[in-house]
C-alpha positions, -999 to +999 in steps of 0.1 A: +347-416+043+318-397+027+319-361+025+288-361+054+307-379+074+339-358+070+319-324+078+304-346+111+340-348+120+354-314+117+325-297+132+329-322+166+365-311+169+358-277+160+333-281+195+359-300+210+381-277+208+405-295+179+412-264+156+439-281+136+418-318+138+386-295+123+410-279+091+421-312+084+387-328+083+377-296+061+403-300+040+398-333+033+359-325+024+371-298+003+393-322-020+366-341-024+340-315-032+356-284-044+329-265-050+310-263-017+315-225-009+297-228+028+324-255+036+351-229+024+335-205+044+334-224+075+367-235+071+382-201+073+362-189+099+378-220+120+412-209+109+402-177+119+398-188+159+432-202+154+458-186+175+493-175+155+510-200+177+488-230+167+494-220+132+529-229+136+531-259+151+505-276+124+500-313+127+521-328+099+498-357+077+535-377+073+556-382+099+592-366+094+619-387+086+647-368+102+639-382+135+644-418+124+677-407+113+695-393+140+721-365+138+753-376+149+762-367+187+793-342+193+813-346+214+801-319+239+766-338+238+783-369+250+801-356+279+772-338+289+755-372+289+778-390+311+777-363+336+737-366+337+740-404+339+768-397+367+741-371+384+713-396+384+735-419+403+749-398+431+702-388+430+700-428+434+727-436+463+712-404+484+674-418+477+685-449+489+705-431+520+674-411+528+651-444+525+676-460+550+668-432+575+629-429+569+625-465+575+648-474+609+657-510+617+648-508+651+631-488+677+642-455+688+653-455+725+631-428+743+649-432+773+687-424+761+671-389+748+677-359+765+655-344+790+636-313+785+618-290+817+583-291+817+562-259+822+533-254+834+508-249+799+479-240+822+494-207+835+502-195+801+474-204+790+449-190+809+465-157+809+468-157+772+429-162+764+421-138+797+436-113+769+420-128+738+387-127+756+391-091+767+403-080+734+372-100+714+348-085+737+355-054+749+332-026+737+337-005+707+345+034+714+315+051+706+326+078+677+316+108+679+292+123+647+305+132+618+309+171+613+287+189+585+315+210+568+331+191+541+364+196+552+365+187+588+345+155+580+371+145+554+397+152+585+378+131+609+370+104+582+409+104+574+419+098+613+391+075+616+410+055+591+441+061+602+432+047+641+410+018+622+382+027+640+348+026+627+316+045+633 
């Protein structure tokens, strides 16, 4: 990749958002051209955005080994396994239980159910929005004027507040 190219790069992950992506880009530049201070400079202004965190989980170039290789399981690690794996079953038989419910075989019998007294909803209703109605539209108090002396208008403003009325 030409050095052009490789500056392209870094400065559309540095817009992207790709801090790490842009330093490695820059890097790479830099080993080929050395010299090119307003590279250098722009690569540690970039590193400069970075946040303390990002700088120390940095994108390895090689992948690490050790994972390939696993570390041996204790013994503690392998119980705790088999009780997870015994977990997740018990989390299976109840999904399949609740399925079983959510989905019945047949129809529910309406008739077998038991029987509830019916109210009248018109009676309770009307007298409820009577009361809404009243309440929404009833007039506001008319406040009296504010006094001129500092102090009893701060008194009146305070029990104005304190009766949430407005005026």
């Amino acid at each position: 990749m030409t050095p052009d190219e490789l500056e392209q790069k870094a400065e559309r992950a540095v817009r992207r958002g790709e801090l790490l992506v842009a330093l490695e880009h820059f890097d790479a530049y830099l080993a080929e051209q050395p010299d090119d201070e307003r590279i250098r400079t722009r690569m540690e202004a970039v590193r400069a955005l970075l946040q303390p965190s990002e700088l120390v989980s940095r994108r390895r170039a090689e992948p690490e080994e050790a994972d390939a290789k696993a570390v041996p399981v204790g013994s503690a690690e392998v119980g705790e396994m088999h009780a997870s794996s015994g977990r997740f079953a018990e989390l299976r038989e109840r999904l399949e239980e609740l399925r079983a419910l959510a989905h019945p075989r047949r129809k529910a019998d309406l008739g077998a159910g038991e029987k509830l007294e019916a109210v009248s909803a018109a009676s309770v209703s009307a007298e409820r929005s009577a009361r809404a109605h009243a309440a929404s539209f009833a007039p506001l108090p008319v406040a009296r004027p504010l006094p001129r002396e500092p102090k009893e208008m701060l008194e009146e403003l305070l029990s104005r507040v304190r009766t949430g009325r407005r005026g």
